[in-house]
TIGU-855546 format. One record per residue: x, y, z of N, C-alpha, C in turn; residue in three letters. Coordinates in steps of 0.02 Angstrom, whole numbers, padded with zeros to 5 digits, always signed. Example, Ala and Ser with C-alpha at 12.3 -4.5 7.8 and 13.67 -1.06 7.14 Angstrom:
BEGIN
+00660-00284+00390+00615-00225+00390+00660-00165+00390ALA;+00642-00112+00354+00684-00053+00357+00645+00002+00394SER;
This chain:
BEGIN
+04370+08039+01044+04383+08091+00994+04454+08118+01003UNK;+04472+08116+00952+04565+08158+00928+04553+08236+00954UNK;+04588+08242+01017+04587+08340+01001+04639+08360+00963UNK;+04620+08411+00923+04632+08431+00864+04661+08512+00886UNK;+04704+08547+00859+04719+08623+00900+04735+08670+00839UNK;+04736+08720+00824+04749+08768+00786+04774+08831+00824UNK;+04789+08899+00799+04826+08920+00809+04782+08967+00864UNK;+04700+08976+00814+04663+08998+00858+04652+08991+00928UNK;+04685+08915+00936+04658+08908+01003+04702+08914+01060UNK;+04773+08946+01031+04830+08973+01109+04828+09048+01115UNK;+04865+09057+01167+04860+09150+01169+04930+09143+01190UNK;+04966+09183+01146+05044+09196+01164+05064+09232+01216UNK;+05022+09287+01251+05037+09319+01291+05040+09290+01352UNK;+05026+09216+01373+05048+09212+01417+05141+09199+01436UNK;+05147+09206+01394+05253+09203+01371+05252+09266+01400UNK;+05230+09297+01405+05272+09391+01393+05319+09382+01447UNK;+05379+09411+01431+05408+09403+01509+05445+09354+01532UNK;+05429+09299+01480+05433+09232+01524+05503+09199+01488UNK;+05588+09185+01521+05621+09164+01460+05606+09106+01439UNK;+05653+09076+01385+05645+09018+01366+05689+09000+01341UNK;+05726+08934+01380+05775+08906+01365+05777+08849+01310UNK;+05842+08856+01249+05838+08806+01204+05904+08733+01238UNK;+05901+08674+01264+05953+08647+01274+05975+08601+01206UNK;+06024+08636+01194+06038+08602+01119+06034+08649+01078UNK;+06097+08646+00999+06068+08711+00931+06065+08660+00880UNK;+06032+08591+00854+06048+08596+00813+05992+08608+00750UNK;+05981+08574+00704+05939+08616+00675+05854+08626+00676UNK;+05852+08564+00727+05784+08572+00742+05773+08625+00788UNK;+05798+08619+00850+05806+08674+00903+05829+08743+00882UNK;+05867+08761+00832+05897+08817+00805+05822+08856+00757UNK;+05787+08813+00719+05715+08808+00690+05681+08841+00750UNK;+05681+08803+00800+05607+08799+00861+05616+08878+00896UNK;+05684+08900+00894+05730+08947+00924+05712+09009+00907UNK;+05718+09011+00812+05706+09074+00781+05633+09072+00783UNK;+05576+09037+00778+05526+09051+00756+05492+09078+00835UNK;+05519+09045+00899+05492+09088+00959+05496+09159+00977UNK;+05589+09170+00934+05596+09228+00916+05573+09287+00880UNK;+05537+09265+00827+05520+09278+00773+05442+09309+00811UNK;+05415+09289+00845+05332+09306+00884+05360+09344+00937UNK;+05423+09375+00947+05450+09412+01013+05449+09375+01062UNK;+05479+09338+01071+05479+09297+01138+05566+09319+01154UNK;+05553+09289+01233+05630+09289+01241+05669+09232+01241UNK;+05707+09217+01202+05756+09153+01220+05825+09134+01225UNK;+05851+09094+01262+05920+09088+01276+05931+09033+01269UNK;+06003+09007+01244+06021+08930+01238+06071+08912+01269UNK;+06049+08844+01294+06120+08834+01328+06149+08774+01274UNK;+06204+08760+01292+06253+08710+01258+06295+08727+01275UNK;+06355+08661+01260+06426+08661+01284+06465+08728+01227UNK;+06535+08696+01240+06565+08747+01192+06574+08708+01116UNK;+06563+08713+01076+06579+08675+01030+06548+08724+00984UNK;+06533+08698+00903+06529+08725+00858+06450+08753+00850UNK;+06409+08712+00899+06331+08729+00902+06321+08805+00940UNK;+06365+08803+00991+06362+08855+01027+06389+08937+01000UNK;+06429+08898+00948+06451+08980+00914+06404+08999+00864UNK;+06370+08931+00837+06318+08951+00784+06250+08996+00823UNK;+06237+08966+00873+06188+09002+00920+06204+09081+00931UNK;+06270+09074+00920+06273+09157+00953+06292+09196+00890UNK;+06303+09191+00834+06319+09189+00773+06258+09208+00745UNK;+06206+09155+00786+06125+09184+00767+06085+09242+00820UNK;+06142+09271+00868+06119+09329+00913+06072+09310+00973UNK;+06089+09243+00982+06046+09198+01050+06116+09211+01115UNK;+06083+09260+01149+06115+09228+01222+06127+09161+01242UNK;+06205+09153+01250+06211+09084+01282+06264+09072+01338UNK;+06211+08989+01374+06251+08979+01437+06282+08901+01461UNK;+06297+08889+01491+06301+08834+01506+06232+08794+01500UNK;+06227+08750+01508+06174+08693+01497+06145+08719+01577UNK;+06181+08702+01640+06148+08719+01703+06110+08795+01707UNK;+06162+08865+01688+06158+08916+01694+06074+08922+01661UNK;+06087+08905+01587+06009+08909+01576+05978+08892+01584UNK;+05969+08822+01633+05906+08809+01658+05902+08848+01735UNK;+05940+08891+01757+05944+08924+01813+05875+08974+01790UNK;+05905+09011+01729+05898+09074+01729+05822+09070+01673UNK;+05807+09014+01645+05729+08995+01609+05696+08971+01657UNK;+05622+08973+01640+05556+08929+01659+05520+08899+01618UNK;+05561+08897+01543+05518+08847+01504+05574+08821+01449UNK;+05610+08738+01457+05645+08753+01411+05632+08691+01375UNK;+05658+08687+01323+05672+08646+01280+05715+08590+01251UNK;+05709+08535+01268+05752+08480+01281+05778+08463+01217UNK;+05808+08472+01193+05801+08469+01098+05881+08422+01082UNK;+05913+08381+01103+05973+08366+01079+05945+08271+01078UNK;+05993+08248+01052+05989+08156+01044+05960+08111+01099UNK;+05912+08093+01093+05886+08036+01162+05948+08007+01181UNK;+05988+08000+01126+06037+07938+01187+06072+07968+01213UNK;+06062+08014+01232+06111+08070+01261+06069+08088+01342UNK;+05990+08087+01309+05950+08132+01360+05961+08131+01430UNK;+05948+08046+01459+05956+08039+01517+06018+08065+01582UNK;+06073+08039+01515+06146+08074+01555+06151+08132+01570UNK;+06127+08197+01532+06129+08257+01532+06064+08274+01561UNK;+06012+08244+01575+05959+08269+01632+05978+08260+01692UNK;+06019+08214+01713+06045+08175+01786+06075+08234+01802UNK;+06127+08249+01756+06202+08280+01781+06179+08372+01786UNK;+06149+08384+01721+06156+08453+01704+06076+08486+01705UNK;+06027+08460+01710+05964+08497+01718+05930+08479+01769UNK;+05905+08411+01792+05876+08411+01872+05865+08452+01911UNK;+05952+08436+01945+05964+08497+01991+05953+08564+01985UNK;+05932+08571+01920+05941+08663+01955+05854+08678+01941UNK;+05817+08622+01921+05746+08646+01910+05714+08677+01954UNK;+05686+08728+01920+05635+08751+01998+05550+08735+01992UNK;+05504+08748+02022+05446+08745+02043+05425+08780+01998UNK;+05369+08732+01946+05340+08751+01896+05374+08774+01819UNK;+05433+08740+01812+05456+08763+01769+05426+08703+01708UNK;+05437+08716+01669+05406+08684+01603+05466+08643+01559UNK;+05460+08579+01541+05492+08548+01506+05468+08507+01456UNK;+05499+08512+01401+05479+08512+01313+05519+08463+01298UNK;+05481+08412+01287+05522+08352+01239+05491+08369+01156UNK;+05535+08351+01100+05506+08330+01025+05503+08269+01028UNK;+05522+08226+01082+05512+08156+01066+05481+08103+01137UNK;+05437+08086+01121+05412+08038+01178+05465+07993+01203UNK;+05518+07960+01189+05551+07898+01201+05571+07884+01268UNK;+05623+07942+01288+05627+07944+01352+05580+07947+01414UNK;+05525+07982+01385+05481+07985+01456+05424+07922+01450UNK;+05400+07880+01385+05377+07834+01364+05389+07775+01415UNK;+05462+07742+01399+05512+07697+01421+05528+07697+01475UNK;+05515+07755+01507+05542+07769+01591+05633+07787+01599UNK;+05637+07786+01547+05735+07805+01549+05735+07884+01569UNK;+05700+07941+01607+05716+07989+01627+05629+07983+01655UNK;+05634+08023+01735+05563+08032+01764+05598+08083+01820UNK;+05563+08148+01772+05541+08195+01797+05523+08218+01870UNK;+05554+08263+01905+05527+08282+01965+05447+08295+01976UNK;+05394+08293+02015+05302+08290+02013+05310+08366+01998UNK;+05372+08412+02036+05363+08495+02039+05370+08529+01988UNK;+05355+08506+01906+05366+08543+01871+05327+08498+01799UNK;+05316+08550+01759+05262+08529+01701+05315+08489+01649UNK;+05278+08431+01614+05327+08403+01570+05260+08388+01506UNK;+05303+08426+01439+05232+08440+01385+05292+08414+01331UNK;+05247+08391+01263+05278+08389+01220+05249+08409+01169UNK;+05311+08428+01101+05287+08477+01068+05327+08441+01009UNK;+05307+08392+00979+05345+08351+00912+05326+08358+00837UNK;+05368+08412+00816+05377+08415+00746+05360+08357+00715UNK;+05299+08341+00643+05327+08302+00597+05364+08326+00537UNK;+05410+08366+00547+05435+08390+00501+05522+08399+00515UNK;+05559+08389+00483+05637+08404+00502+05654+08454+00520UNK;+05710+08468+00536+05733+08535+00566+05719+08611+00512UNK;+05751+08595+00459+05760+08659+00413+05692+08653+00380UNK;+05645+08602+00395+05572+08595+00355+05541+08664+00402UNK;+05531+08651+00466+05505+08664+00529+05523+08761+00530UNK;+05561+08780+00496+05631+08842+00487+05567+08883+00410UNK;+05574+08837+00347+05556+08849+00301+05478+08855+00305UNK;+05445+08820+00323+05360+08817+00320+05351+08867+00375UNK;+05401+08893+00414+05367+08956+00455+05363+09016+00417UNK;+05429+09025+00398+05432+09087+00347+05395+09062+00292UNK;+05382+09033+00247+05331+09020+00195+05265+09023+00225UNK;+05253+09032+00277+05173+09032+00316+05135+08982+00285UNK;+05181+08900+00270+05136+08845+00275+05117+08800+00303UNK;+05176+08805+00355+05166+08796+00430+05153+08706+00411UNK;+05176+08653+00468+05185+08579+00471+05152+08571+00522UNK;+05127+08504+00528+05102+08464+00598+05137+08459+00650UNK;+05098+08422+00691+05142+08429+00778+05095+08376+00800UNK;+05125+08346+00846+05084+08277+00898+05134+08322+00968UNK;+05068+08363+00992+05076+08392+01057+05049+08336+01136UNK;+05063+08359+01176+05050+08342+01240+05068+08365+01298UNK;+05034+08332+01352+05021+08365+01420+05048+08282+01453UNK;+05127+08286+01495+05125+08235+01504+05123+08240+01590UNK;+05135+08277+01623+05123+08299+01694+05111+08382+01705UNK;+05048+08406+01733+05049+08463+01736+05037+08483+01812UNK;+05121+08500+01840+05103+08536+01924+05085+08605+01909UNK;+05085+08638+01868+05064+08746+01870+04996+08708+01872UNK;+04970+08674+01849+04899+08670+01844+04867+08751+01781UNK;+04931+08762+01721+04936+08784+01681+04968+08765+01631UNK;+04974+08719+01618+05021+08653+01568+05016+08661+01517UNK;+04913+08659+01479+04884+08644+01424+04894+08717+01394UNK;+04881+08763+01429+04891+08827+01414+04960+08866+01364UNK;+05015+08838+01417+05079+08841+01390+05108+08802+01336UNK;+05086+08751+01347+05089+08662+01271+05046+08731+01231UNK;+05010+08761+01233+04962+08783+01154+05008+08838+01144UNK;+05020+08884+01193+05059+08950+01171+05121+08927+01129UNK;+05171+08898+01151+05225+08856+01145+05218+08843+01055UNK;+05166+08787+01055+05162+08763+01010+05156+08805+00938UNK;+05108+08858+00980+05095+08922+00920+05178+08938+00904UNK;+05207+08951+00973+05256+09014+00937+05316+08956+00892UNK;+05331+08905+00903+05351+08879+00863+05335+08845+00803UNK;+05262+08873+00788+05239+08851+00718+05205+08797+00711UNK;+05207+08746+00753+05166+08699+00769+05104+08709+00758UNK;+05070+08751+00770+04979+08742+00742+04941+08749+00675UNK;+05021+08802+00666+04982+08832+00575+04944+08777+00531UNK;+04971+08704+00540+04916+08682+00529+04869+08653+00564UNK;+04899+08608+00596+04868+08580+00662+04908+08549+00724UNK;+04901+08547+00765+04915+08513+00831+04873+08460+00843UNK;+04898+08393+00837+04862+08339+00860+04896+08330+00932UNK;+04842+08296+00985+04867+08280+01066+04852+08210+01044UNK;+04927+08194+01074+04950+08118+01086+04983+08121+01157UNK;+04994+08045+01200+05008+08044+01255+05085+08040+01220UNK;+05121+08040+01248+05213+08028+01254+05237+07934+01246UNK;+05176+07921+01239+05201+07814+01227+05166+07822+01162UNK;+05114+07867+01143+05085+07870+01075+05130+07880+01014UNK;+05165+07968+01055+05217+07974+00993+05269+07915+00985UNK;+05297+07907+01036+05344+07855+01031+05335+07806+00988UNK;+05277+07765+01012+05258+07706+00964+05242+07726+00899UNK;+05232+07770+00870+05217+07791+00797+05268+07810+00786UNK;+05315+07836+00812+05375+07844+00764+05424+07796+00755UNK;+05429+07752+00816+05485+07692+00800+05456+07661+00763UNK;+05369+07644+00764+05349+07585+00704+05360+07628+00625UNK;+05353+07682+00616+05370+07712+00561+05449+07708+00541UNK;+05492+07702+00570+05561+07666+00577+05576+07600+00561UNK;+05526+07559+00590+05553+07478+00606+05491+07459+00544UNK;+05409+07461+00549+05381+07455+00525+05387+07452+00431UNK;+05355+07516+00420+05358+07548+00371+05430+07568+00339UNK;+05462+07601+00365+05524+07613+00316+05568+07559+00278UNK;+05576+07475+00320+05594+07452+00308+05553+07402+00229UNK;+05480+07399+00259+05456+07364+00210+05453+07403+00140UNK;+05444+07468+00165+05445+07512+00087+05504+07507+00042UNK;+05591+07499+00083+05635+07509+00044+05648+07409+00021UNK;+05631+07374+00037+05615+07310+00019+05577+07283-00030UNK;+05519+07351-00058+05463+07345-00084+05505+07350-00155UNK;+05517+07420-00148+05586+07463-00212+05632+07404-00217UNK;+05673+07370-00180+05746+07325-00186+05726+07275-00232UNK;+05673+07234-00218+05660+07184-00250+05621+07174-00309UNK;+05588+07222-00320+05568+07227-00399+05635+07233-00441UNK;+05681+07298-00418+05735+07300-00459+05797+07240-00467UNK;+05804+07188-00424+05807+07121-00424+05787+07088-00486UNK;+05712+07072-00470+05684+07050-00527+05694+07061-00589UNK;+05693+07131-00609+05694+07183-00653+05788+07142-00701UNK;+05834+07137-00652+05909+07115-00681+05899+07069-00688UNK;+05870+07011-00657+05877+06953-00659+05866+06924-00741UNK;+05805+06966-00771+05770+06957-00825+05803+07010-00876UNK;+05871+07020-00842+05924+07037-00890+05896+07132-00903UNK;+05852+07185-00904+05882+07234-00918+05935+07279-00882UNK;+05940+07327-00953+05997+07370-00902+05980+07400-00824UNK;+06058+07391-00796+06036+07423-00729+06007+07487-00738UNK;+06057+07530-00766+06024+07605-00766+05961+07624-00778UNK;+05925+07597-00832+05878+07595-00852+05810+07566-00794UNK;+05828+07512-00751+05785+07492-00711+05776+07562-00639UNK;+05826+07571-00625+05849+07628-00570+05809+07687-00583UNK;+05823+07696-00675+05809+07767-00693+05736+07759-00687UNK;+05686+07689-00695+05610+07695-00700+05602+07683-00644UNK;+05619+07625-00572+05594+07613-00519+05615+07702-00484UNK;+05665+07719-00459+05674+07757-00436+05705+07826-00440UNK;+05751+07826-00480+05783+07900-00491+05757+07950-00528UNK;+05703+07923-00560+05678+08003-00628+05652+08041-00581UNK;+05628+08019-00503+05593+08071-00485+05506+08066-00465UNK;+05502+08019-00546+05425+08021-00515+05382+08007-00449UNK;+05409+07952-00397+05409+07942-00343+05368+07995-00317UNK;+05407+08065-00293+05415+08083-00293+05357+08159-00291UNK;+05341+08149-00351+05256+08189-00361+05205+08137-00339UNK;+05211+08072-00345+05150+08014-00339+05174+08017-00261UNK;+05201+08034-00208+05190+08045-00134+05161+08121-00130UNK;+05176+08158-00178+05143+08228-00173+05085+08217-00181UNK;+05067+08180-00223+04986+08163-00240+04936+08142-00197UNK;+04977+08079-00148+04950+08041-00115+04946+08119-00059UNK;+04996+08156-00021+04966+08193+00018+04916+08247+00008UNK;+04917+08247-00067+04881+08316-00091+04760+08280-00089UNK;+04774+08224-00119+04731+08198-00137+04715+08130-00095UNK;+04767+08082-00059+04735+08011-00025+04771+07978-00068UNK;+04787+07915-00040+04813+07854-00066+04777+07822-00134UNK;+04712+07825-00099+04658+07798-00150+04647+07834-00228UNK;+04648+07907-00194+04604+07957-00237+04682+07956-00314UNK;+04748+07966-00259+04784+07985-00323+04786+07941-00365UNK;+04780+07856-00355+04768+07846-00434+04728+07838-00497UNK;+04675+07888-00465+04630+07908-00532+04636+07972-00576UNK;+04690+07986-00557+04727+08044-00588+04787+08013-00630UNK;+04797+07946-00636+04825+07903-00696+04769+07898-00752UNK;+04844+07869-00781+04776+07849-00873+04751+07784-00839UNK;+04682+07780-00878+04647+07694-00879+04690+07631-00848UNK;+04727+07639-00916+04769+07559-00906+04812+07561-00846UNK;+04868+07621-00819+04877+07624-00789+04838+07608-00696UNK;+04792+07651-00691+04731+07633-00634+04719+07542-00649UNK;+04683+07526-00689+04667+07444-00689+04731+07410-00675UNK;+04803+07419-00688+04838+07377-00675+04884+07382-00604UNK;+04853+07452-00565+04884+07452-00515+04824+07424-00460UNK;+04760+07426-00471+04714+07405-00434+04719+07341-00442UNK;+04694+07308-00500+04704+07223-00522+04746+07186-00486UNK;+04794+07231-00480+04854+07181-00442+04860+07214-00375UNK;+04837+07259-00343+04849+07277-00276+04800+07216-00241UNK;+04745+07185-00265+04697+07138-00253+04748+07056-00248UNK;+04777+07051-00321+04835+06995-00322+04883+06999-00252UNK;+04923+07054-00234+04963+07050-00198+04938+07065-00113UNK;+04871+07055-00106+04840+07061-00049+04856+07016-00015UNK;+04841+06978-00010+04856+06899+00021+04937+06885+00036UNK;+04995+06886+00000+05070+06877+00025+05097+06937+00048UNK;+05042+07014+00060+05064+07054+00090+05049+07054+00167UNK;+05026+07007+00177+05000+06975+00234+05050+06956+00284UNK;+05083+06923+00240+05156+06910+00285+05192+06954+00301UNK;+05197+07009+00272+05229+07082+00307+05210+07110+00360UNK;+05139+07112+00336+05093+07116+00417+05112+07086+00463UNK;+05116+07025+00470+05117+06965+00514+05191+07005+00551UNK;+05231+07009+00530+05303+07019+00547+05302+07124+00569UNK;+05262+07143+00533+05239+07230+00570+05201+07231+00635UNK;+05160+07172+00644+05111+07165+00698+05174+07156+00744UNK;+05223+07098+00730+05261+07099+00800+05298+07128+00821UNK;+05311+07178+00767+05387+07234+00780+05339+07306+00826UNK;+05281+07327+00799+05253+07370+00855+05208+07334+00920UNK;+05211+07263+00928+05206+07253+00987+05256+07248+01014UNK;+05329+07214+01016+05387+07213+01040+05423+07311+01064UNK;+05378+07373+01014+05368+07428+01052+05367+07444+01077UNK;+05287+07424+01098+05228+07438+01140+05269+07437+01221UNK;+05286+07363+01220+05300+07330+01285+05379+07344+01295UNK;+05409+07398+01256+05458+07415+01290+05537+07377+01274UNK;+05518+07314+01217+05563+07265+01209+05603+07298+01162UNK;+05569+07346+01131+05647+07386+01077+05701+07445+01101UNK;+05661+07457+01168+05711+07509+01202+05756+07473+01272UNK;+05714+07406+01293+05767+07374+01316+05828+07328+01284UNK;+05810+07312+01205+05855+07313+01162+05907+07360+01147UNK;+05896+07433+01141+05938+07492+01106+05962+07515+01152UNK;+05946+07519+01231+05984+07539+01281+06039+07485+01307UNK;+06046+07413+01278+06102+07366+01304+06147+07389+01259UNK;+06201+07367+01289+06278+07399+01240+06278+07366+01196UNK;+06254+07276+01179+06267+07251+01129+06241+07279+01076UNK;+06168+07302+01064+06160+07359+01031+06181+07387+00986UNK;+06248+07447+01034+06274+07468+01012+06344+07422+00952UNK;+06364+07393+00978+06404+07353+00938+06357+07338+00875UNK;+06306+07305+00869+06269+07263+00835+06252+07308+00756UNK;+06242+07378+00791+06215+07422+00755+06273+07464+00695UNK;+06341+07453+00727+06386+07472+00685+06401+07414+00633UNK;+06401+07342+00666+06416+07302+00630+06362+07293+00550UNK;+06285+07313+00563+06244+07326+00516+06261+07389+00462UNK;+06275+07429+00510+06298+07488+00461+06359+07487+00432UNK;+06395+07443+00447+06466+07423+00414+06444+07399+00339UNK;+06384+07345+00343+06382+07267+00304+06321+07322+00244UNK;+06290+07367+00272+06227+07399+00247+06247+07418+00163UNK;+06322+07456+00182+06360+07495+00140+06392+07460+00075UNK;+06385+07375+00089+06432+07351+00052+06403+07268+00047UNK;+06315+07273+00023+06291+07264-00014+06267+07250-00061UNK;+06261+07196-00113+06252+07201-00189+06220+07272-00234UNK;+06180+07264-00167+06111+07328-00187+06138+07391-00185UNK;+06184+07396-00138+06235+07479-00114+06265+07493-00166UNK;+06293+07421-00216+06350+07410-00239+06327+07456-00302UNK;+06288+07414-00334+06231+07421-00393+06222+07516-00399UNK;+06187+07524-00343+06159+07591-00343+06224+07634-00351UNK;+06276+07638-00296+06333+07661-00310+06362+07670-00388UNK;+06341+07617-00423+06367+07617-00495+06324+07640-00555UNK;+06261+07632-00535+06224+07661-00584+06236+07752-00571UNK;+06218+07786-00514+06236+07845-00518+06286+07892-00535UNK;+06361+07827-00514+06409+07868-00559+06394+07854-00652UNK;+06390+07809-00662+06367+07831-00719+06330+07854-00767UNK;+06294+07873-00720+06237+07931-00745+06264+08001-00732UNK;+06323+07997-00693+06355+08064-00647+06295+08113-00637UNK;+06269+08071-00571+06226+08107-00531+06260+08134-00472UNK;+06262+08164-00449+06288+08220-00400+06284+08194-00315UNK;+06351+08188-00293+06347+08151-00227+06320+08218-00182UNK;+06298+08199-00145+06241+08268-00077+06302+08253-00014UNK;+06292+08319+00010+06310+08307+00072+06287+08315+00130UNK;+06253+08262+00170+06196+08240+00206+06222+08310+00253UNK;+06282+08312+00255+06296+08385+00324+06271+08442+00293UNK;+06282+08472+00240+06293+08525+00222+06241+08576+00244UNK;+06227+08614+00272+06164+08658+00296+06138+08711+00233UNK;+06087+08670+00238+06024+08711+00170+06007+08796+00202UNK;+06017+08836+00166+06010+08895+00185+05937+08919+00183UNK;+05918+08965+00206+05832+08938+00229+05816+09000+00184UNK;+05773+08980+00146+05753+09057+00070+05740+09098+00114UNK;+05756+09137+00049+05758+09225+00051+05677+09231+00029UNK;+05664+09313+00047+05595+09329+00036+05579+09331-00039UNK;+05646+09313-00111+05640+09307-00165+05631+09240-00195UNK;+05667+09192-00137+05649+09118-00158+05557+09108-00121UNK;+05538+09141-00066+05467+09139-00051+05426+09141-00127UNK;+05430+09234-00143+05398+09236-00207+05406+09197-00247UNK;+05455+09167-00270+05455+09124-00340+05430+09066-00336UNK;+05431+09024-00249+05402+08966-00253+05336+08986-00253UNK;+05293+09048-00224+05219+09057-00232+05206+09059-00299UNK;+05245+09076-00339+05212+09087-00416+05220+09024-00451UNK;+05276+08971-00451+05259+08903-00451+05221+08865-00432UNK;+05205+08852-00371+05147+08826-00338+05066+08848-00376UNK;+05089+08928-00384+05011+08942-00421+05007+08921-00492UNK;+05075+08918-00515+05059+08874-00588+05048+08799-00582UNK;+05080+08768-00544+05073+08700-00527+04982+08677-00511UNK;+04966+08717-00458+04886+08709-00449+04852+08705-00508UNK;+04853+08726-00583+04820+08710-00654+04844+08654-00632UNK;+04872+08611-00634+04884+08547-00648+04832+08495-00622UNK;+04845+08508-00551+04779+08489-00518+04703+08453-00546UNK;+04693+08385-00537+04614+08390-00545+04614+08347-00651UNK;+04678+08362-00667+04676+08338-00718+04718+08255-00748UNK;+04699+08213-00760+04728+08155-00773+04790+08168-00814UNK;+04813+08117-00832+04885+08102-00846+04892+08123-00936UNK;+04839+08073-00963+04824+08085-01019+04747+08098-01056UNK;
């Protein structure tokens, strides 16, 4: 059986008193930061000097060196880039750990893989958002609160599970639920959701719209129906609101018969995707993708993809249909400002008009 956790089931007071160090600001940790704050806790961040560190204090967080705060915490928070982790655990947190202090990964990888192992004298729990940084920020203050794949991956206080639930509460983690996974669990579910899944989905989209030119219509026009109007978009809202299954009986007739009819057709040559998903989360499992991503060639390998990614037929294509639709370039940096208690209200009164919708077919 899955243990399952809610909010009911931590008691925050065992924090009182207790600091808590953030290592790292960026926006996940800056998220995990305010909302500990936000339940009165105490917290401090460490980071270098750079632009994270002024934003931290900018946000009224005491800050210290990376060592200093793990001097001066007993529970902190490991929150910056795995490929970073190991170097900056060696150099700047180890040493100054003390007896029983508590350490917080969001990500299994490192302690999964064995690329960082922990001293026996101190608790190591994890506490992994499925939600992004400014998601994790927004669903606290909206009190709709996101999932978490928590864990207990060494406990010396022989008070571990205790602190993993408090923890988890004050950073929002339970509002809906807390699932316990081991630290090779998360891992493996998220790189196969990487390697797995992301790839076959955006392969799924590429090649219809392929097809779609080949047989001569306009690009725009194919873009504007496979992907850009949006609809996407509500039909993943659906699927989380209702099930994979359930949302397409909330299509018209013809629609439902011709997505079933042929989900039956395309059963069999989706087989071969499988075939090729089966070996990418066993090559996981056994450790073969992180002794891949930790060799330097790797690193080379990975720029050279992201060089070739950009420049594309398909990059090319997309690039051109949007300018001429003059759709609006994003800027993946730009920091989303986290609503006001007036953008709260207005999305509650949308949402409550949206719910009529609910429950009713297409046509």
């Amino acid at each position: 059986m899955t243990n399952i956790y809610k909010e009911k089931d931590a008691d925050l007071s065992i924090l009182e008193g207790v600091t808590i160090g953030m290592i790292g600001y960026g926006n996940q940790s800056r998220s995990q930061a305010l909302n500990l704050r936000d339940h009165g806790l105490t917290v401090i961040v460490g980071n270098r000097n750079d632009e994270y560190k002024k934003r931290a204090q900018a946000d009224g967080f005491p800050t210290y060196s990376i060592p200093d705060t793990v001097k001066k915490a007993r529970v902190l928070f490991f929150l910056i880039p795995d490929e970073i982790m190991s170097k900056v655990f060696k150099k700047q947190i180890k040493p100054y750990l003390k007896k029983h202090d508590a350490l917080i990964f969001a990500s299994g990888y490192n302690i999964a893989f064995g690329l960082i192992t922990p001293p026996e004298f101190i608790d190591v729990l994890l506490i992994a958002p499925r939600m992004i940084g400014i998601g994790v920020r927004e669903t606290f203050l909206n009190k709709e609160g996101y999932f978490s794949f928590i864990g207990v991956h060494q406990d010396a206080s022989g008070e571990a599970k205790q602190k993993l639930l408090a923890l988890s509460k004050g950073v929002g983690g339970l509002t809906r639920a807390g699932i316990e996974v081991t630290f090779k669990e998360e891992a493996v579910l998220d790189l196969y959701s990487e390697q797995g899944f992301s790839p076959a989905f955006s392969q799924i989209m590429m090649r219809p719209i392929s097809i779609l030119k080949e047989a001569g219509y306009p690009d725009e026009a194919i873009l504007m129906e496979i992907v850009l109007s949006g609809k996407m978009k509500y039909i993943f809202k659906s699927i989380i609101d209702n099930g994979i299954i359930n949302q397409i009986f909330y299509l018209p007739e013809r629609a439902q018969y011709g997505a079933l009819s042929r989900c039956l057709r395309l059963r069999h040559p989706i087989e071969k995707i499988a075939e090729i998903q089966r070996e990418i989360v066993d090559h996981i499992e056994n450790g073969g993708f992180a002794k891949e991503w930790e060799a330097f060639t790797a690193k080379l390998k990975f720029k050279f993809i992201k060089f070739m990614a950009s420049r594309v037929g398909f990059a090319k294509l997309e690039k051109r249909v949007r300018e001429s639709l003059k759709m609006p370039e994003v800027d993946l940096w730009e920091e989303v400002p986290y609503p006001t208690e007036g953008d709260i209200k207005k999305k509650k009164e949308i949402l409550e008009e949206l719910r009529k919708f609910q429950g009713f077919k297409e046509f």
